[in-house]
Wavefront OBJ file of the C-alpha trace (Angstrom):
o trace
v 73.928 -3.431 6.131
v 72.535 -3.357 2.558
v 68.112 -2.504 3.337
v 65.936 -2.763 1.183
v 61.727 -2.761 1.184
v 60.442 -5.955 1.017
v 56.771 -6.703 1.180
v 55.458 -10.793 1.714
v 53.970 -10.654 -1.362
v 56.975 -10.588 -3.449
v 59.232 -11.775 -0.948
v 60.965 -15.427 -1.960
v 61.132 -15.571 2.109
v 57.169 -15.420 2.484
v 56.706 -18.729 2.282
v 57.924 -19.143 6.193
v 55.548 -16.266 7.364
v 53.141 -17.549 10.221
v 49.894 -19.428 8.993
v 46.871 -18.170 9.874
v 46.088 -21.404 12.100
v 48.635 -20.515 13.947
v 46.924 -16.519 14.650
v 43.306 -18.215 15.532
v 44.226 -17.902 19.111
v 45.116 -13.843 18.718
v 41.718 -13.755 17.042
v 39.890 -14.453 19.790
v 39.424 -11.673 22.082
v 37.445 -11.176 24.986
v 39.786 -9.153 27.334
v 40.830 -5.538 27.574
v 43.194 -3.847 24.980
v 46.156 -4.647 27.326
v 45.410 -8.811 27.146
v 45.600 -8.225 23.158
v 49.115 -6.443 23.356
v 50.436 -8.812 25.683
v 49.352 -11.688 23.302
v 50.737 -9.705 20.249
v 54.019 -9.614 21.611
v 53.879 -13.285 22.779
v 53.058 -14.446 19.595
v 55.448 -12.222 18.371
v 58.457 -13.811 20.116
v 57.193 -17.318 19.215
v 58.299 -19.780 16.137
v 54.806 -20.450 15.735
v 54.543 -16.811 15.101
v 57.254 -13.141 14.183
v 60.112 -15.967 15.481
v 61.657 -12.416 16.932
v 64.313 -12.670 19.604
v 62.957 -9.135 21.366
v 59.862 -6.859 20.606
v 58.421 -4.007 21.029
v 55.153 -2.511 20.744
v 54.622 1.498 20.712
v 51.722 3.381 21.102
v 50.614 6.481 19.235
v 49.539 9.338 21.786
v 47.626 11.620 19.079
v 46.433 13.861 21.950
v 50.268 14.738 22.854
v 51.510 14.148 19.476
v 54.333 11.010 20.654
v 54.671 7.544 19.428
v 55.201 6.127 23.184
v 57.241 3.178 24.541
v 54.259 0.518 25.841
v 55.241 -2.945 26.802
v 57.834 -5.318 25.248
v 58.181 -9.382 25.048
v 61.306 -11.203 25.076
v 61.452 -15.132 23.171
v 61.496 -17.673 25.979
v 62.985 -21.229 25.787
v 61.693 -24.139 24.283
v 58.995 -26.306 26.169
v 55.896 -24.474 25.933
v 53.333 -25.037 23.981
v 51.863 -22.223 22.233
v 48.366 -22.012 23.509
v 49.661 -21.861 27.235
v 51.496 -18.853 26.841
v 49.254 -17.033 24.798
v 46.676 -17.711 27.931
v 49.248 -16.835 30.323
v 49.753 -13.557 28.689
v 46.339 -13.078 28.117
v 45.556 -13.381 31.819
v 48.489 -10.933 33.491
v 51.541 -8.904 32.810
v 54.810 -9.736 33.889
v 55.793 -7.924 36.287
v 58.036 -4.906 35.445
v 61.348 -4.755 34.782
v 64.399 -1.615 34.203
v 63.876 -2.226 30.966
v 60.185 -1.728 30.904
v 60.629 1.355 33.082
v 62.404 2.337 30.585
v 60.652 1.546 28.064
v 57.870 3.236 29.194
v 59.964 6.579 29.204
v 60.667 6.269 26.021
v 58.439 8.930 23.957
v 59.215 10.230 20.197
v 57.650 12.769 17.721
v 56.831 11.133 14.071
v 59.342 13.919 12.787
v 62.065 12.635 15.041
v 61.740 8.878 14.001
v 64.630 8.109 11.863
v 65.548 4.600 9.609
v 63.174 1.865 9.519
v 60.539 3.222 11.997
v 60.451 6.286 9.726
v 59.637 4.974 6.889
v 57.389 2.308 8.481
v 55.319 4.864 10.026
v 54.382 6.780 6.835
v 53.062 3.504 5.801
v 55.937 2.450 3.498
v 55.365 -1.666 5.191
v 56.902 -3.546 7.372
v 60.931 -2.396 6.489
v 63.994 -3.642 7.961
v 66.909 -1.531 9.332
v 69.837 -1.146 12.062
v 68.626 -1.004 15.838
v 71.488 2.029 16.032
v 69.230 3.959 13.307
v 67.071 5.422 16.514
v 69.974 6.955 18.731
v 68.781 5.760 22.459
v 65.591 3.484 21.641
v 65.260 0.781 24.368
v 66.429 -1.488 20.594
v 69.003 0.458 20.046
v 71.687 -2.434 20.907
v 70.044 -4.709 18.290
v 72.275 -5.331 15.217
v 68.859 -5.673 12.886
v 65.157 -4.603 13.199
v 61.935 -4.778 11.305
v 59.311 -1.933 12.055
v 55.951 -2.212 11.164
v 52.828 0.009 11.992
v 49.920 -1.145 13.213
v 46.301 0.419 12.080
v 43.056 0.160 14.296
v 40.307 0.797 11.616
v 41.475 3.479 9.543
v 43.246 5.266 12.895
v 46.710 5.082 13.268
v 47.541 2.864 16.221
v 51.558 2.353 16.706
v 54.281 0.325 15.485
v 55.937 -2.961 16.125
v 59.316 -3.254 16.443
v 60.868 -6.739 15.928
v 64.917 -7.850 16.474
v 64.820 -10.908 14.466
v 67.041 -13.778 15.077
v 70.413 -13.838 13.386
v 71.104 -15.733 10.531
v 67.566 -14.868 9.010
v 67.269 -13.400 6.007
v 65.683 -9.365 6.207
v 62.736 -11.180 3.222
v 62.100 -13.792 5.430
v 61.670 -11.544 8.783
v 59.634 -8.857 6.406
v 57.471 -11.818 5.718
v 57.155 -12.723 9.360
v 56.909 -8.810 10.275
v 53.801 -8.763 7.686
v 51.830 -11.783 8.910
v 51.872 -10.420 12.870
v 50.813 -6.647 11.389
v 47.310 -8.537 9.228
v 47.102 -10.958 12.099
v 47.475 -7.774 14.670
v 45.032 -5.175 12.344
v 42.246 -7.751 12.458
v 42.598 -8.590 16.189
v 42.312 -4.854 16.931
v 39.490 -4.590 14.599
v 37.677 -7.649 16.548
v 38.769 -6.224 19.840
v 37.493 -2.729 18.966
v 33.985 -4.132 18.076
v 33.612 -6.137 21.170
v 34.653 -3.264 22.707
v 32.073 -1.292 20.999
v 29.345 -3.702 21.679
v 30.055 -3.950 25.590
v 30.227 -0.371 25.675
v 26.681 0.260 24.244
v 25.165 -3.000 25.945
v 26.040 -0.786 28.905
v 24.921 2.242 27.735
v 21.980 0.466 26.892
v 21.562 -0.519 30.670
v 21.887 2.686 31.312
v 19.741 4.431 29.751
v 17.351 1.682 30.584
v 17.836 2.195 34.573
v 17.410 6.170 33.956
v 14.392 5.777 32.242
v 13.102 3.270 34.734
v 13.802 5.610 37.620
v 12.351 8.464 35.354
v 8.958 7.290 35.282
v 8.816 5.781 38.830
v 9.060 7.252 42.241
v 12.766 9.103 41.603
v 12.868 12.645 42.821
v 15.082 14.787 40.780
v 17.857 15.190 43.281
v 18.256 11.380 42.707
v 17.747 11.888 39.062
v 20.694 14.021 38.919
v 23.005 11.761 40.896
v 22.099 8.662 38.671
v 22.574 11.184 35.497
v 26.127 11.880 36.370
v 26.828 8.130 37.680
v 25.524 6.709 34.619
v 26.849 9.371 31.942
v 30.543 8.459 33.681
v 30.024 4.665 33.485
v 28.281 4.815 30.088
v 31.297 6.563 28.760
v 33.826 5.142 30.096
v 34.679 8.849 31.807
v 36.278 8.929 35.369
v 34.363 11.577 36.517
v 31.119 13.494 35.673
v 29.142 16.495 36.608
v 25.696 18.043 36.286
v 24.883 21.651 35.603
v 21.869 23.514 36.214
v 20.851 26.934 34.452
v 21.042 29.960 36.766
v 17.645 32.077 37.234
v 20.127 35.284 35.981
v 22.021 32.805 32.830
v 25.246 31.736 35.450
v 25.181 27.836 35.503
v 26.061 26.232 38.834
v 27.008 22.615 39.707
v 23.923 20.583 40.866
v 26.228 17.326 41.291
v 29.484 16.143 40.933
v 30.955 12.338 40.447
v 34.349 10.909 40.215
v 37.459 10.457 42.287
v 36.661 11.802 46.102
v 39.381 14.335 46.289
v 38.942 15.976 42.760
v 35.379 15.647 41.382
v 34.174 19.233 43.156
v 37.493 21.260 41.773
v 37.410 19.405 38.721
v 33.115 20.252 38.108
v 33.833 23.431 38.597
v 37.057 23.905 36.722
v 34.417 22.689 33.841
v 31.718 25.511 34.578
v 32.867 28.159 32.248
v 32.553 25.379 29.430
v 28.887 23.900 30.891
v 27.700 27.371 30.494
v 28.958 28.285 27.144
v 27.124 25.098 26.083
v 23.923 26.061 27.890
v 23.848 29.729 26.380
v 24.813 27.943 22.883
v 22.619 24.643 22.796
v 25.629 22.796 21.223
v 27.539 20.186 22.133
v 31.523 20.686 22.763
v 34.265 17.653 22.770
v 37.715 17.777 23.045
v 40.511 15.034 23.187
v 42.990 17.694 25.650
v 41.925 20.043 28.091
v 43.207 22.993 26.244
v 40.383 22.634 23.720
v 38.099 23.567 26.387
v 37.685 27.173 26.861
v 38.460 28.756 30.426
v 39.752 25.692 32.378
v 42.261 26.394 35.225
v 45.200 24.495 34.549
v 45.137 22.790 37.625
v 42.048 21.404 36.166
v 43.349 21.142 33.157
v 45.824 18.809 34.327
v 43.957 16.410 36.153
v 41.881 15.484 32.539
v 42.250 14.257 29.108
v 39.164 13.913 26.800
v 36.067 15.690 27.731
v 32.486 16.236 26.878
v 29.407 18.505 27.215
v 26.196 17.828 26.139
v 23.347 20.210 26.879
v 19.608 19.806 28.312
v 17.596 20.995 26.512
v 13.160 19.945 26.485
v 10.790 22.008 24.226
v 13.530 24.493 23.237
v 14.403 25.691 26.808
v 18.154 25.372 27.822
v 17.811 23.376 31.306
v 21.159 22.666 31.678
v 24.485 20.534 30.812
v 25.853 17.325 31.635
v 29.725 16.612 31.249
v 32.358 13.541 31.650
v 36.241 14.128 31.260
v 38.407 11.532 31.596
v 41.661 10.847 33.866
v 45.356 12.804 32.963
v 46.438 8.840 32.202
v 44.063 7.796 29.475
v 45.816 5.618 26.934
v 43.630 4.598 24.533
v 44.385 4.661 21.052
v 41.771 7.559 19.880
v 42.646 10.560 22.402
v 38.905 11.885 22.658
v 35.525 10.066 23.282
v 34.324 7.326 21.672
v 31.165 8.333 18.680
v 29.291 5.949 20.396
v 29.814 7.551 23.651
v 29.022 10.882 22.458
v 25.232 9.484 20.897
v 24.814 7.814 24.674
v 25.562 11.303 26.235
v 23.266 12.878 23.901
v 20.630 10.405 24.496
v 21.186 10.138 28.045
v 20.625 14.182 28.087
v 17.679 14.223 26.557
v 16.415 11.688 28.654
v 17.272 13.885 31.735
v 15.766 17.031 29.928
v 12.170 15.444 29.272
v 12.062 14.372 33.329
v 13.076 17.536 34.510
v 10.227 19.528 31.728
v 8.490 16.685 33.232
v 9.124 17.119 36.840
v 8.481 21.056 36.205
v 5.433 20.748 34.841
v 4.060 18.195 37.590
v 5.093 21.153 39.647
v 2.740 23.347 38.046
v -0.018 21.181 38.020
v 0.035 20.336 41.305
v 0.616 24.277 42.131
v -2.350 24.752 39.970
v -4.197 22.062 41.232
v -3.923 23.427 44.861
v -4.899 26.898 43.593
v -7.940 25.772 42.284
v -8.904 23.903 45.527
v -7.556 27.641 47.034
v -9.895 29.173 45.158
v -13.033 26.978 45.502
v -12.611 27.439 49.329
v -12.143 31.035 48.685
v -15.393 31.690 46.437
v -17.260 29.402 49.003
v -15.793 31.680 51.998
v -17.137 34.738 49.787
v -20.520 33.334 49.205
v -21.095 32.991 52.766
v -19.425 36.244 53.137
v -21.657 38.237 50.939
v -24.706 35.681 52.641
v -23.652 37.240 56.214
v -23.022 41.020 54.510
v -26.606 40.685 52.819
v -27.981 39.669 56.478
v -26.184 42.392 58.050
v -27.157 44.858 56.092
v -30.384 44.228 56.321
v -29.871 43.913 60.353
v -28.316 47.046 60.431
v -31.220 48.648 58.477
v -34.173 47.228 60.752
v -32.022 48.227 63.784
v -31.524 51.897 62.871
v -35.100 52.812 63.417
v -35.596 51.273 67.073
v -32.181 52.841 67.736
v -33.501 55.957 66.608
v -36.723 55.673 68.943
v -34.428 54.882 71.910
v -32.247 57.648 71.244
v -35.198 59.926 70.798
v -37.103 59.034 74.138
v -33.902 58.931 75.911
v -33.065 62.720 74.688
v -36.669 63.455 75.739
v -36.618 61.556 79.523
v -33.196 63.960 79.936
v -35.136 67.182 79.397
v -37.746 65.955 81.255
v -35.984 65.317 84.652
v -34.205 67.706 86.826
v -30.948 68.724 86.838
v -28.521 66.917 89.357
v -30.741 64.277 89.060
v -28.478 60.916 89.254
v -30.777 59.755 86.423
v -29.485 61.578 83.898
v -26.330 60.502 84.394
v -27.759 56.991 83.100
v -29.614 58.649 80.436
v -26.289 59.749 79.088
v -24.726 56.542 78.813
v -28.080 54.880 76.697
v -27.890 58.174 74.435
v -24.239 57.971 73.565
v -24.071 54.254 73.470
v -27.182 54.168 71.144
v -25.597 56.767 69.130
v -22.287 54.211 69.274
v -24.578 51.648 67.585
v -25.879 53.601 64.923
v -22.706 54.691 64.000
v -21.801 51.465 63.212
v -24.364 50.317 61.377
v -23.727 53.581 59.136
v -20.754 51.992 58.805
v -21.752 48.911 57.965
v -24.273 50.025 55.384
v -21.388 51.803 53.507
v -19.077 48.951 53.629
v -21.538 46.712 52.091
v -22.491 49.968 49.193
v -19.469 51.501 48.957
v -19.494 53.895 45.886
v -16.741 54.433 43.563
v -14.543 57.519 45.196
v -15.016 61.525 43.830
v -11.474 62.262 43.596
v -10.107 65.748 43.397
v -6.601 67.267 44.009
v -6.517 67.452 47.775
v -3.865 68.327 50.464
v -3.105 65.253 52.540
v -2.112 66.713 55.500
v -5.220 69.378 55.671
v -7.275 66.107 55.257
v -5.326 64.257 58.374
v -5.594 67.355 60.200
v -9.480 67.515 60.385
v -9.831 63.980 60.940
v -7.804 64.668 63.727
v -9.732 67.243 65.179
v -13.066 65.048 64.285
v -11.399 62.769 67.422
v -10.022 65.642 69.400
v -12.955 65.332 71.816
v -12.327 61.484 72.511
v -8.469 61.892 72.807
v -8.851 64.187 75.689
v -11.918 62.077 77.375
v -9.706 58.870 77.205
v -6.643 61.546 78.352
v -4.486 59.797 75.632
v -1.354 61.940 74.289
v -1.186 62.882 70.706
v 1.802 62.981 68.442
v 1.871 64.677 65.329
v 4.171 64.477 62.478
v 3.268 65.912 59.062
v 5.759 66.373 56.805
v 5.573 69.736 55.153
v 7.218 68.975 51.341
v 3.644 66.519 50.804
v 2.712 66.596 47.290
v -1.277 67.382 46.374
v -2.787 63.946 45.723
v -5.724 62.805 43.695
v -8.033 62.012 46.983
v -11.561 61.603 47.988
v -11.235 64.083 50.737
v -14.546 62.619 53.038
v -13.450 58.960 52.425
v -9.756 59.352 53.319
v -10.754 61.397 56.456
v -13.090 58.397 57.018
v -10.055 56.419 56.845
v -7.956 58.083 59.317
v -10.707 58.039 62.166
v -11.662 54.613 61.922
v -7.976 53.864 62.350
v -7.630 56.394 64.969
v -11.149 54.927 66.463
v -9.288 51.617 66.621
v -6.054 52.631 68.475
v -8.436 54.351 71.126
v -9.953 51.466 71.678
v -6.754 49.794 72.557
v -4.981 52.336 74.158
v -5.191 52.541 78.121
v -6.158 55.671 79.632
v -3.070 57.838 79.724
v -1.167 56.105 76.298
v 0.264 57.643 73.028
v -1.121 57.805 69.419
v 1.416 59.479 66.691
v 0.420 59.912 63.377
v 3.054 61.186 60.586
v 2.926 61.473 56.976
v 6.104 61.304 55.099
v 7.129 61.186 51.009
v 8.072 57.116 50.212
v 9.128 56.759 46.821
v 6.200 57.297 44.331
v 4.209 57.352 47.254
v 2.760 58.998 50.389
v 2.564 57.050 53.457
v 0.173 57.298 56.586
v 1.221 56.077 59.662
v -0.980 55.859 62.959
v 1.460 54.091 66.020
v -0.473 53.330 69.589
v 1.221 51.691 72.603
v -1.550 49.426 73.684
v -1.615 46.441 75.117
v -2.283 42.993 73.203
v -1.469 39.788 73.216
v 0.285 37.967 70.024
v -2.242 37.230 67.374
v -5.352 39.104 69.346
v -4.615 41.920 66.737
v -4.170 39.770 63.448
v -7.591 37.928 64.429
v -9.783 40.484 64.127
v -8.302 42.663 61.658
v -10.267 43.950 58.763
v -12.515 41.442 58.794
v -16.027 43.522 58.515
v -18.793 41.097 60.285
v -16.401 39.478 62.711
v -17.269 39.023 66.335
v -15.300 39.721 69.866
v -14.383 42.575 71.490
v -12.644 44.644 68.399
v -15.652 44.042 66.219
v -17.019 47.410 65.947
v -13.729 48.624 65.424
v -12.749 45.816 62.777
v -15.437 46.916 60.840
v -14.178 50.609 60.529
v -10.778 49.265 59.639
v -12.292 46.400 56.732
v -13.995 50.077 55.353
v -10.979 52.113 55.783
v -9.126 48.983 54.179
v -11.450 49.130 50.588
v -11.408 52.957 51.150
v -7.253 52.419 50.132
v -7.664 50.196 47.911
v -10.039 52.201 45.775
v -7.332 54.521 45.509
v -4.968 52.486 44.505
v -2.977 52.150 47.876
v -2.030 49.575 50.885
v -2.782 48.893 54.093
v -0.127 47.212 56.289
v -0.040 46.738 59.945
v 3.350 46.027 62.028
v 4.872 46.070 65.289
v 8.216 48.094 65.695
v 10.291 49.284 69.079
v 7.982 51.200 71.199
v 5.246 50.953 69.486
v 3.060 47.704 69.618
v 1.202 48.523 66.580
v 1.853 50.448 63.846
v -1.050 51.280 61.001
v -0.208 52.354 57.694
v -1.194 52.891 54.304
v 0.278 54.525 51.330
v -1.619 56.313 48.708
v 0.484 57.026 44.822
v 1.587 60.163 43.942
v 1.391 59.713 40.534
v -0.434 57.214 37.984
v -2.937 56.411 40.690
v -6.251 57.014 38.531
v -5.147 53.758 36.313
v -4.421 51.799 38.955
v -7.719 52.691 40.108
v -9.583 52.098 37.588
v -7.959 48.088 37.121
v -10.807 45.781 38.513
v -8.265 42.952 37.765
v -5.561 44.890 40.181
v -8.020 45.083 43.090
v -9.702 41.395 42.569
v -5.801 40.324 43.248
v -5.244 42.292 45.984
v -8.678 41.499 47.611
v -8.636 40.484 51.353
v -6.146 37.622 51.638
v -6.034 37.174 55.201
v -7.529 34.119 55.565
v -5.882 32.632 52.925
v -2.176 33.784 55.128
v -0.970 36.197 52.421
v -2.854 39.263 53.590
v -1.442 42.477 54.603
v 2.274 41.997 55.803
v 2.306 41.932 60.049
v 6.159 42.210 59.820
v 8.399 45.598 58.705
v 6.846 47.417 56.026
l 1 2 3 4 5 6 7 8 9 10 11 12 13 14 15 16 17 18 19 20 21 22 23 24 25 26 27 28 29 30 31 32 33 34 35 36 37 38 39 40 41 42 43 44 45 46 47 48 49 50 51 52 53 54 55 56 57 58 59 60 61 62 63 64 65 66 67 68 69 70 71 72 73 74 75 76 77 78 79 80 81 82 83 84 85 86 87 88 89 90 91 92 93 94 95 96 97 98 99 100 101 102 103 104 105 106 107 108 109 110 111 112 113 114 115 116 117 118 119 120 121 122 123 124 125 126 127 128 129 130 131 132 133 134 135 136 137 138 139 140 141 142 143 144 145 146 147 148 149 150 151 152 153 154 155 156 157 158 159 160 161 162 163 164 165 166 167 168 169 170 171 172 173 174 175 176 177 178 179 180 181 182 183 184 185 186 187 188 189 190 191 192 193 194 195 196 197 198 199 200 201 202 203 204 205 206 207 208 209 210 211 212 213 214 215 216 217 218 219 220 221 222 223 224 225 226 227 228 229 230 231 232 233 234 235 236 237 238 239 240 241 242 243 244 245 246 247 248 249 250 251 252 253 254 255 256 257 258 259 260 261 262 263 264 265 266 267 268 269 270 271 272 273 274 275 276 277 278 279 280 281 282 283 284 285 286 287 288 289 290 291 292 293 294 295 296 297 298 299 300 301 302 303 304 305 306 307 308 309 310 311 312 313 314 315 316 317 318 319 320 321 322 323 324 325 326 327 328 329 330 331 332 333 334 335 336 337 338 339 340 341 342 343 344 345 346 347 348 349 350 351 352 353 354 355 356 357 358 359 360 361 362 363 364 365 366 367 368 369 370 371 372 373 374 375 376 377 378 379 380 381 382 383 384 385 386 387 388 389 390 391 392 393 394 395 396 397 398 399 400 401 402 403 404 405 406 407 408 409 410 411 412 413 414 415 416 417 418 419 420 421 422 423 424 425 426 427 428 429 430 431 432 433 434 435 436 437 438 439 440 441 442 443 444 445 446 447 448 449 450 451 452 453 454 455 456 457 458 459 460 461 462 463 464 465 466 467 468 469 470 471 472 473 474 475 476 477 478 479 480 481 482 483 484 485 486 487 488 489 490 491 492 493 494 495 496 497 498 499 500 501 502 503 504 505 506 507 508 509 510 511 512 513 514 515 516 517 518 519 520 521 522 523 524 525 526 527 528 529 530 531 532 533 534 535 536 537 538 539 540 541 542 543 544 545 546 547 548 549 550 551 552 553 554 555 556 557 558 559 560 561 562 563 564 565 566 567 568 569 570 571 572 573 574 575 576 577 578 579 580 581 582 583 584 585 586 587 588 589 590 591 592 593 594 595 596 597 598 599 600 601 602 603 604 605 606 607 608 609 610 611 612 613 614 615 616 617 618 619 620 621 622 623 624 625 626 627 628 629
């Protein structure tokens, strides 16, 4: 056959193209992009409309590159009106057939379209040819066809394919050809904008429910469930996740929406991308999977168009939020919607300000609870310093009638005879007087303890005379002594009196506790930058008994001599720049210790700021550590 182009406009034959009365019906749309193919091709395969015996529409697949077999209509008999089987294809599909199956098959490159379709899709018109022109089409049995392509916008959409009826005249089915495609083109406009508009009245909703649940009683665990339901729904997407910056930069899934069986493997097949956009701060798109960098191509498989969309609040990378779609996405533009992408966006920086939001709630209420921390604490310390003002003037007023009892006491013992049972009485007032005065020595110098004279000192030489110092009560109580000094200690910056102090107030404690007949070890070792003290005893306590009444200088009970020794020794440490700890390991039911720096000590020292931090936290249950050092 003799084919030429023809046009309507300058086709003699236009004059029997379909009136636009007759389209009204195709104009109206308020279904889904299927309903307006199915009543393309039914008005296609009507009088009222192409008049075509058989057609067939074709979609364009720009994310595989294929102009794809869709769905086809074939012209029924006479009897129904035209409005009834618009509406009837409006409402449902046929159900399939071989040749749809076949049909649907069917897939072809532009660059392998030959004849009619060829032309038709580089925009030549609507053009006539032979069905035989594309060697195993589903029309390849039709003597004639007209192709025309259809346009959605200014985006290439497919092509029609009509077999006109015989006897009619290639300018006369041209015509008809050229009436569906305007009719068709505006329709897909219309249904693209209603589309458009019931797309962002939901993303409107959406954004409107997030924002509700932002600002009411929402914790963000729900916030990030309802970010990745409504980012999928809001998009259109089948699935969704949300990503959450690591503390070290690695992102990690926080939730995951979509199909049961794939939304974990497919949110994580998405991580590598979700953290390039977190480390960037851009947004990435893609219309197939192998835009997106790093996905497994079992992941890749499972997804068409995608989308990542960071969180970011005051210029601080939170994390990302992504949708992908399903491997069977057909609609005419192969990646997200513009629209969609603005919702994401929104929608992200929505979910950014509640979670700067939510942080910094965090931190006021942390603050907020520090500051009712610290009022407790400064009123604990005023009443403190109250009782430590009291005490030391106690302690003051009682040394002198001390010292008169321990004078006439010395005085009755010279005065009686020996072997008198007497004396043995006058013993115990002397030494238990002496007892009493020893500790309110001690408590005078807690309450005025000087800043330390430091000069470079052996450690062990120290230990070792403090030992000695307690020699006399170790073998009165008959309690075992275990040394072990390590001989590769370096010379330390030291107060020698004070860190002597230190060791027989904690020695003075552990006597205290130990039965007649126990163990004390003390060892020194090297620690890293530091030098560590440790004084073990195998007494007796029970669970909390020690934790009670440790360093706590005024307290009361049986340890509170003692506790005041160990609340001096305590400040003694921490003046030069070390720790006290206290644990219970193995054998040994309590373990002193306290480390003093090699090196770098005399700033650390000298830091009011360092030693107001590290004051006496006990009460406040982050004091010294009762677990392994």
């Amino acid at each position: 056959m003799d084919r030429k182009d023809v046009s309507p406009r300058d086709s003699a034959g236009a004059g029997r193209a379909v009136s636009l009365p007759a389209l009204a019906p195709l104009l109206d749309v308020d279904g889904d992009l299927e309903a307006l193919e199915r009543v393309l091709l039914a008005l296609a395969v009507r009088p009222e409309g192409a008049g075509a015996t058989r057609a067939w529409l074709l979609r364009w697949d720009e994310r595989r590159g294929l102009i794809e077999g869709w769905c086809r209509a074939t012209a029924a008999g006479e009897g129904e009106a035209l409005e009834q089987a618009l509406g009837r294809a409006r409402r449902a599909a046929p159900a399939a057939s071989e040749e749809d199956r076949r049909l649907r098959s069917w897939a072809e490159s532009p660059g392998h379209l030959e004849g009619a379709l060829s032309a038709a899709w580089r925009g030549a018109g609507s053009l006539p040819g032979a069905g035989g022109d594309q060697p195993g089409a589903p029309w390849a049995d039709a003597l004639r066809v007209v192709a025309t392509r259809l346009l959605r916008g200014t985006r290439p959409f497919g092509l029609i394919v009509l077999e006109p009826p015989a006897g009619e005249t290639d300018e006369t089915s041209v015509g008809r050809a050229e009436s569906l495609r305007a009719a068709a083109e505006a329709a897909l406009a219309a249904q693209s904008r209603a589309a458009e508009a019931r797309a962002r009245a939901r993303q409107a909703t959406a954004l409107t429910e997030f924002a509700a649940g932002a600002v009411g009683s929402m914790n963000l665990s729900e916030a990030f469930h309802r970010l990745a339901r409504l980012a999928a729904s809001g998009t259109g997407a089948r699935g969704a996740a949300v990503y959450l910056a690591g503390d070290e930069g690695a992102p990690r899934v926080e939730v995951a929406h979509g199909p049961a069986g794939l939304r974990d493997r497919l949110a994580q097949g998405f991580l590598a991308v979700a953290g390039e956009v977190i480390e960037s701060g851009r947004a990435l798109a893609g219309a197939r999977p192998e835009d997106a960098p790093h996905v497994p191509a079992d992941v890749a498989g499972e997804t068409s168009a995608w989308a990542v969309q960071p969180i970011v609040a005051y210029e601080r990378r939170l994390g990302a939020v992504a949708v992908y779609d399903g491997a069977e996405r057909h609609e005419p533009l192969p990646g997200f919607e513009p629209h969609a992408l603005e919702f994401l966006a929104t929608l992200a920086g929505t979910a950014a300000l509640l979670v700067a939001h939510a942080g910094a709630l965090g931190d006021l209420r942390r603050a907020t609870q520090r500051q009712r921390e610290q009022g407790s604490r400064l009123r604990e310390l005023d009443r403190l310093a109250g009782v430590g003002e009291l005490a030391a003037r106690v302690a003051q007023e009682a040394r002198n009638p001390l010292a008169s009892i321990t004078a006439f006491a010395r005085r009755a013992q010279r005065a009686i005879e020996d072997g008198d049972p007497q004396g043995e009485y006058l013993e115990i007032v002397v030494r238990e007087a002496e007892r009493l005065e020893a500790m309110l020595a001690e408590q005078q110098q807690y309450a005025q303890l000087e800043r330390p004279r430091l000069r470079v000192q052996a450690l062990n030489a120290v230990v070792q005379e403090a030992l000695q110092r307690s020699s006399e009560t170790l073998v009165r109580r008959r309690v075992r002594l275990l040394k072990k000094l390590a001989p590769d200690l370096p010379s330390l910056l030291l107060d020698a009196p004070r860190i002597r102090r230190v060791v027989e107030n904690v020695v003075a404690y552990a006597l205290e506790c130990v039965s007649a007949g126990g163990r004390i070890q003390v060892e020194t070792r090297r620690a890293a930058g530091f030098v560590l003290v440790e004084v073990a005893f195998d007494g007796q306590r029970k669970g909390g008994d020690l934790l009670e009444q440790l360093f706590v200088p005024f307290a009361t009970g049986p340890a509170a001599g003692a506790a005041v020794g160990l609340g001096l020794a305590q400040q003694i440490v921490r003046e030069h720049g070390g720790e006290v700890r206290v644990r219970g390991e193995s054998e040994w039911s309590t373990i002193f210790s306290f480390t003093l720096p090699v090196s770098g000590n005399e700033d650390r020292r000298r830091s009011p700021e360092r030693r107001s931090v590290r004051g006496d936290r006990r009460r406040r249950g982050d004091g010294p550590p009762t677990g392994p050092a």
